[in-house]
C-alpha positions in Angstrom: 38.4 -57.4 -37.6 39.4 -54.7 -35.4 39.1 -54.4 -32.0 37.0 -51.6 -30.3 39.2 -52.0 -27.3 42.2 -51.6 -28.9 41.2 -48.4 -30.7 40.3 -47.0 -27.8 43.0 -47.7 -26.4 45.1 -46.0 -29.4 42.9 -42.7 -29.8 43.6 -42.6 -25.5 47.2 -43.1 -24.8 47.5 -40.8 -28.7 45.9 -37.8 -27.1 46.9 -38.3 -23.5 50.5 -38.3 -25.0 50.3 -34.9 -26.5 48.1 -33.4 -24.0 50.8 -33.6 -21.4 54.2 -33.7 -23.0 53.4 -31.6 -26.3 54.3 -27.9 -25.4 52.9 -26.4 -28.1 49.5 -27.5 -26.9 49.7 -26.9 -23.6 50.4 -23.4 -24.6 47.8 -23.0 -27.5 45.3 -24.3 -25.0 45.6 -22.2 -22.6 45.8 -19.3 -24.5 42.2 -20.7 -26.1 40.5 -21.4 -22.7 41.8 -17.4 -21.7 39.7 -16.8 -25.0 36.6 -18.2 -24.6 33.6 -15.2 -25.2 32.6 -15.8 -21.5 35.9 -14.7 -20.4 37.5 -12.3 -23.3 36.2 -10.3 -25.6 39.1 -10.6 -27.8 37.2 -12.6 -30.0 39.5 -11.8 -33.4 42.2 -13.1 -31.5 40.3 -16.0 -30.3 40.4 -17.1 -33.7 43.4 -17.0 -34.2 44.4 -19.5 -31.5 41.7 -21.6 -32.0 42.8 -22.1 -35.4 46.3 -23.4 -34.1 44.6 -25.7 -32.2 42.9 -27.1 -35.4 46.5 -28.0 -36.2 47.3 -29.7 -33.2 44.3 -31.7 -33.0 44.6 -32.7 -37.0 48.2 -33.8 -36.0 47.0 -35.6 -33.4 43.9 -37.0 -35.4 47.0 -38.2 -38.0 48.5 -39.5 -35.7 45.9 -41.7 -34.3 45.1 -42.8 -38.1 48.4 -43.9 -38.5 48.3 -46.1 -35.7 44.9 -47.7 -36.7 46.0 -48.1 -40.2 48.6 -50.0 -38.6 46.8 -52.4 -37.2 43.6 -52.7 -39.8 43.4 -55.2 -42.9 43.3 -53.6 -47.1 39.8 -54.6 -46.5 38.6 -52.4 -43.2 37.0 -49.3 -44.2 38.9 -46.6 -41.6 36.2 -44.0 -41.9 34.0 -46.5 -41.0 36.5 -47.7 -37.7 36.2 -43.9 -36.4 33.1 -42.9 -37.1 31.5 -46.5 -35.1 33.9 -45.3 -32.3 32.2 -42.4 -31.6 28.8 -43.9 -32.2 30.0 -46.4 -29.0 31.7 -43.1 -27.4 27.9 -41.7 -27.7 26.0 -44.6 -26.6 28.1 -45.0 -23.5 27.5 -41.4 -22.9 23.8 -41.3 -22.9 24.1 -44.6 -20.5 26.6 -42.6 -18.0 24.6 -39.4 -18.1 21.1 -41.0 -17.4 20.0 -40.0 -20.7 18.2 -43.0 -20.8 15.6 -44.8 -19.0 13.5 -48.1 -19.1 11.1 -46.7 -21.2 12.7 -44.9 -24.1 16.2 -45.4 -25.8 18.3 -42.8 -26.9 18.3 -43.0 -30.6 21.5 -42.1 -32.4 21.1 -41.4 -35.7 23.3 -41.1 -38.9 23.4 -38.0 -41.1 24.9 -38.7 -44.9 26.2 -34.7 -46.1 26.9 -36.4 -49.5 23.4 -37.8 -50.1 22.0 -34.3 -49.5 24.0 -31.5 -51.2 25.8 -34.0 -53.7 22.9 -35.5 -55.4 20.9 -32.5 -54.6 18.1 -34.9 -52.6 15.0 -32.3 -51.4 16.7 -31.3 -48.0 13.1 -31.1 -46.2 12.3 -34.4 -47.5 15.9 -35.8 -46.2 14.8 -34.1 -42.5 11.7 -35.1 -41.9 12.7 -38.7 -42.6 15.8 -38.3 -40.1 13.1 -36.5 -37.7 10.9 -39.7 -38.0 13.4 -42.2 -37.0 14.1 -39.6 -33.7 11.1 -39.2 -33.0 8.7 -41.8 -34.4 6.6 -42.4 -31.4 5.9 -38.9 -30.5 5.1 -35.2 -31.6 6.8 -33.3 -28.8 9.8 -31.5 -30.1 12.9 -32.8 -29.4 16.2 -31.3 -28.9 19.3 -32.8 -30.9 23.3 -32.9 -30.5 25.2 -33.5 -33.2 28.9 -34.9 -33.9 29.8 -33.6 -37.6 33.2 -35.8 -39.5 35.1 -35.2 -42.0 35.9 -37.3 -45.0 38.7 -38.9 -43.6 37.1 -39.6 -40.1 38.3 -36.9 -38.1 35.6 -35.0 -36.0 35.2 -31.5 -37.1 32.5 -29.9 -34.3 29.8 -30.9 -32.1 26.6 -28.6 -32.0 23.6 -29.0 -30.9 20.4 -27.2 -31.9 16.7 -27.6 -31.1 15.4 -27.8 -34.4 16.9 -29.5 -37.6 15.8 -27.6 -40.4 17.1 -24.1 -39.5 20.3 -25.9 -37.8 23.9 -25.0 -38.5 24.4 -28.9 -39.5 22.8 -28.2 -42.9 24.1 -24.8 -43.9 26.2 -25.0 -46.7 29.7 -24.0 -45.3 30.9 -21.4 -48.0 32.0 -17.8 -48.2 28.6 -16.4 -48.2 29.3 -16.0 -44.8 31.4 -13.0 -45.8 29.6 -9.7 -44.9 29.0 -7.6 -48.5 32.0 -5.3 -47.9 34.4 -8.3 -46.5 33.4 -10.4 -49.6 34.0 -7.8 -52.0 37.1 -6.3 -50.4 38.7 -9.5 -50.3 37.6 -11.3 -53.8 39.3 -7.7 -55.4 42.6 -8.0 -53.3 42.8 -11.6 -54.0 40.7 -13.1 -57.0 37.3 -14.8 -57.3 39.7 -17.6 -58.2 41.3 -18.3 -55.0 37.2 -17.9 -53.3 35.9 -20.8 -55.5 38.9 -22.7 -54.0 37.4 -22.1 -50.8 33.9 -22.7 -51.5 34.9 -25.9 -53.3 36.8 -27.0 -49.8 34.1 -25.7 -47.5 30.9 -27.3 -49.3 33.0 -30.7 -49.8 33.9 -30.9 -46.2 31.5 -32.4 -44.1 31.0 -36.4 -44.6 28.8 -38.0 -42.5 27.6 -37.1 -38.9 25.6 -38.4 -35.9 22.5 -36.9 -34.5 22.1 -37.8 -31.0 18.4 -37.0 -29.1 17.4 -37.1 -25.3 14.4 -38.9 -25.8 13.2 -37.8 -22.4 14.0 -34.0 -22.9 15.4 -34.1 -19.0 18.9 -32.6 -19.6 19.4 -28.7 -20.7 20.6 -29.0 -24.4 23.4 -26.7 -23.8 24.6 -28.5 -20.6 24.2 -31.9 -22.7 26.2 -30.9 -25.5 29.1 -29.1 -23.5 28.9 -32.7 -21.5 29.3 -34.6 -24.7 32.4 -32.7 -26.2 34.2 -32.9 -22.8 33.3 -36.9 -22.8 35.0 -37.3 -26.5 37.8 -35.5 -25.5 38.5 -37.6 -22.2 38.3 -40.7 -24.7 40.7 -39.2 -26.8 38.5 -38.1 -29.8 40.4 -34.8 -31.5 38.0 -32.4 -32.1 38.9 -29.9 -35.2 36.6 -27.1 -33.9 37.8 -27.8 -30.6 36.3 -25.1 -27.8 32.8 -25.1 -30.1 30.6 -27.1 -27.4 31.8 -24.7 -24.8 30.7 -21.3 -25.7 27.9 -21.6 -28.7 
């Protein structure tokens, strides 16, 4: 059995590491934070250095799995090691921020990608059962944060939203995205092959995530999830979508 403490203590010291002796992210960041909409309205730019941070933090995110293989049995699950870790990381963070009171707990969820789109369960079925255990002893609407993984553990983006059904967390990430013109354009320069490629990677990508509510509706959504990012990154969690919490 592995320790929490001592993967803490690894995904810590891991990120720490890079953050202040790895050049390359020390630049890439702050050529992201000079990015950010509120400050730049370069914003195809932007993209383009927030997707060489992906790299770092999916270095760093290797990294860090390395380490806890390292120290885990053949029989630990190590999806399961990093995905509890930032159910604690959460937990401690709705204790920290007052979240929670005598009255209510904050109720963490878990959201399972595969049980929905893979063996096509009715979505709006699927919410309103996750909306029950949020929310089972009232009908005020509440508002939600959300920490989205990959399938090999790493966190991909936290969002927040004030409804579930029209959310970002259950769009289908594919291509569709494209505008008409963009989508056509491109499939014609490069093949429709190359575009299932991507809309196989997209739609397989998100695992599993938690849903995080204030029970008590007294923090701004916005400020709450900006809050939460910031926490997982001071603990050492790499964040794919790394600025997303900042400036949605």
């Amino acid at each position: 059995m592995v320790c929490s403490k001592d993967i803490a203590s690894l995904y810590k010291s891991t990120y720490e590491n890079y953050k202040e002796n790895n050049h390359e992210f020390i630049r890439v960041d702050s050529d992201c934070e000079r990015r950010l909409p509120s400050r730049s309205a370069d914003s195809i730019k932007k993209w383009f250095y927030f997707g060489e941070m992906a790299h770092i933090q999916e270095k760093i995110f290797n990294d860090i799995n390395l380490k806890v293989k390292s120290i885990c049995t053949e029989k630990d699950d190590l999806f399961k090691i990093h995905f509890d870790y930032v159910k604690e990381i959460i937990i401690n963070f709705a204790k920290e921020q007052n979240i929670v009171d005598n009255e209510k707990k904050a109720t963490i969820v878990e959201i399972d990608f595969k049980n929905i789109f893979y063996n096509n369960n009715n979505l709006d079925n699927y919410i309103e059962s996750i909306n029950k255990k949020i929310n089972e002893n009232s009908d005020e609407t509440i508002q939600y944060v959300y920490v989205v993984f990959r399938n090999d553990g790493m966190v991909v983006v936290v969002g927040q939203t004030s409804t579930l059904k029209n959310s970002d967390l259950f769009k289908l990430l594919d291509t569709r995205g494209l505008t008409g013109s963009a989508n056509i354009i491109l499939r014609k320069e490069f093949g429709n092959e190359l575009f299932e490629k991507f809309d196989h990677l997209l739609t397989n990508y998100y695992s599993k995530a938690w849903v995080f509510a204030d029970p008590n509706n007294i923090k701004n959504i916005k400020e709450c999830e900006s809050n939460l990012g910031e926490y997982l990154k001071e603990k050492g969690v790499p964040i794919l979508n790394n600025y997303s919490h900042l400036y949605n």
